[in-house]
Every structure is written in C-alpha cells, then in structure tokens.
Wavefront OBJ file of the C-alpha trace (Angstrom):
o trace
v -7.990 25.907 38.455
v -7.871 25.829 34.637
v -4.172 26.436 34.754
v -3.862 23.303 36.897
v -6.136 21.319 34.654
v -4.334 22.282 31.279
v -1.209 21.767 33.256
v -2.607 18.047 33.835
v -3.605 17.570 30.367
v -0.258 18.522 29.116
v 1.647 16.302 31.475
v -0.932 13.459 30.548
v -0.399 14.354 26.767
v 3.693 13.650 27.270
v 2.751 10.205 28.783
v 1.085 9.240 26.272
v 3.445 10.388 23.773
v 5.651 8.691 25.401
v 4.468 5.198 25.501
v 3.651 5.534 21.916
v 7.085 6.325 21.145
v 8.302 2.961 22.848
v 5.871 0.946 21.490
v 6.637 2.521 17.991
v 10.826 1.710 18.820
v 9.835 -2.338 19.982
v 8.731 -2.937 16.437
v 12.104 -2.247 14.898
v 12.964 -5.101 17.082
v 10.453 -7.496 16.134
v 11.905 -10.806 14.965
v 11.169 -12.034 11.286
v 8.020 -13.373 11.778
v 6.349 -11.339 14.593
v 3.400 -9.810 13.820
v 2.944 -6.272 13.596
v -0.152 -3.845 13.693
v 0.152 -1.129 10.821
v -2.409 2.171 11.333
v -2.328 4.605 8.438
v -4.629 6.935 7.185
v -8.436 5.540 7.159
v -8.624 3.032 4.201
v -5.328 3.083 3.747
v -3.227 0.393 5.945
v -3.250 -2.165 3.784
v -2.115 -0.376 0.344
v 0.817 0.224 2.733
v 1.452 -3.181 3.528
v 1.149 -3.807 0.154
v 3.590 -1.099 -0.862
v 5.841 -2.517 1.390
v 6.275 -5.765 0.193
v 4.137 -8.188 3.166
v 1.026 -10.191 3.671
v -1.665 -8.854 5.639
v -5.301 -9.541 7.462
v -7.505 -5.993 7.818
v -8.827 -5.016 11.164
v -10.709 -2.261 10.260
v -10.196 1.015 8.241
v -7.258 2.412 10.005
v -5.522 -0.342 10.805
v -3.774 -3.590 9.929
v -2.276 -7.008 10.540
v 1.066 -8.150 8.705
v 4.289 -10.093 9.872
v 7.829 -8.930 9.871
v 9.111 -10.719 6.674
v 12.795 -9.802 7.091
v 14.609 -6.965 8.762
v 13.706 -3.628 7.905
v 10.534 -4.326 7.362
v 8.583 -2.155 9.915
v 11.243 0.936 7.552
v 9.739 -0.391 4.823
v 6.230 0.019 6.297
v 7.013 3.630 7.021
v 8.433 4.761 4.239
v 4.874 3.327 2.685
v 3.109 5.802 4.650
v 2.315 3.765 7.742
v 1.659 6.361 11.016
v 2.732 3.747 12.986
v 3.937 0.207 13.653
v 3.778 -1.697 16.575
v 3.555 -5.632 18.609
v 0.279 -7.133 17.037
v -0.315 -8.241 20.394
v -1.037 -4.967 22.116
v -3.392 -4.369 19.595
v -5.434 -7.369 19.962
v -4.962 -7.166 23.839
v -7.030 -4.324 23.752
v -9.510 -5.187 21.128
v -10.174 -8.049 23.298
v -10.546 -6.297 26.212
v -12.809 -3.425 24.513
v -14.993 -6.724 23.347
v -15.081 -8.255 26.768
v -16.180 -5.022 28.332
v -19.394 -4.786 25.389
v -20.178 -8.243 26.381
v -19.854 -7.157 29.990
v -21.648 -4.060 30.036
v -24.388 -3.848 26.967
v -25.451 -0.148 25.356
v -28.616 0.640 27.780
v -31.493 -0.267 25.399
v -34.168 2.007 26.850
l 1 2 3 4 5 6 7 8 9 10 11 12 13 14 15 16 17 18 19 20 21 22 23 24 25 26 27 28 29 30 31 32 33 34 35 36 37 38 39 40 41 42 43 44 45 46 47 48 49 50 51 52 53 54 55 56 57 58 59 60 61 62 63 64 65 66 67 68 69 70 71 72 73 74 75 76 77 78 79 80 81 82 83 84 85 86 87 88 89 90 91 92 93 94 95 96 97 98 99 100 101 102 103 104 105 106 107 108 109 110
C-alpha cells in the first residue's frame, strides 16, 4: 500500500514538474509588453526586477508583477535570480479564484 502511494506521489510530483516547466518555457515567448509574474526568494522579487532592468507592482513577498520590456527580458529576469517567470495571467487567475473561494467559504469562527 505505501509502495503504491509513494508510487502516486512520485507520478503526481512529475506532473507537476511538468506543467511548471511549460509554463516557465511560454514566458520566453511573451510579447514585449505582456506581463509576467516573477517569484524569487521571499523579499526578494522585486530587487530582481529591478536588477533586470523593468517596472514592477509587488504581490506579496515571493512574488511579482513586471512587463516584458523587450526580448530577453524574462533571461534577464533569471540571470537576476528570479526562480521563475511565467503569464501574469495564471497568476492572477488563481489569486482570484483563491479570493472567490474565502468569500465563498469563510474560516469557521467558532
């Protein structure tokens, strides 16, 4: 049984992986002008924007907003420590959703 679970887990663990890894290759195709989501290192995203040359709006600690200046920008944001790069909009497809759901469902206040 645990063999079969780890077995999941590692199988689930590729997935993943994997749809990172495409969503991490689209950004080297963003048009100039697209916006981009940068995560680094907490508190660091947008000293890596900076380093890299663009504009930005924070999100949070980890993370980022910017727009793809010229090409090889989203190389730019990497070589300035970013852990990854990808379409702004999946990242505020999901914070929207992860709001909706709080609105949706409150924390149990008993």
């Amino acid at each position: 049984m645990l063999r079969r679970a780890l077995k999941f887990a590692g199988m689930l663990a590729g997935v993943f992986a994997a749809w990172i890894g495409v969503l991490a290759g689209l950004a080297f195709t963003a048009d100039p002008g697209a916006a981009l989501a940068v995560v680094a290192w907490p508190g660091r995203a947008v000293a890596v924007v900076d380093r890299a040359g663009g504009s930005y709006e924070p999100l949070g600690g980890v993370a980022t907003l910017t727009r793809a200046a010229e090409p090889g920008f989203v190389a730019r944001l990497y070589r300035s420590g970013a852990l990854l790069v990808i379409d702004a909009r999946v990242v505020l497809a999901c914070r929207s959703l992860l709001s909706q759901d709080a609105q949706t469902f409150p924390a149990n206040s008993s």
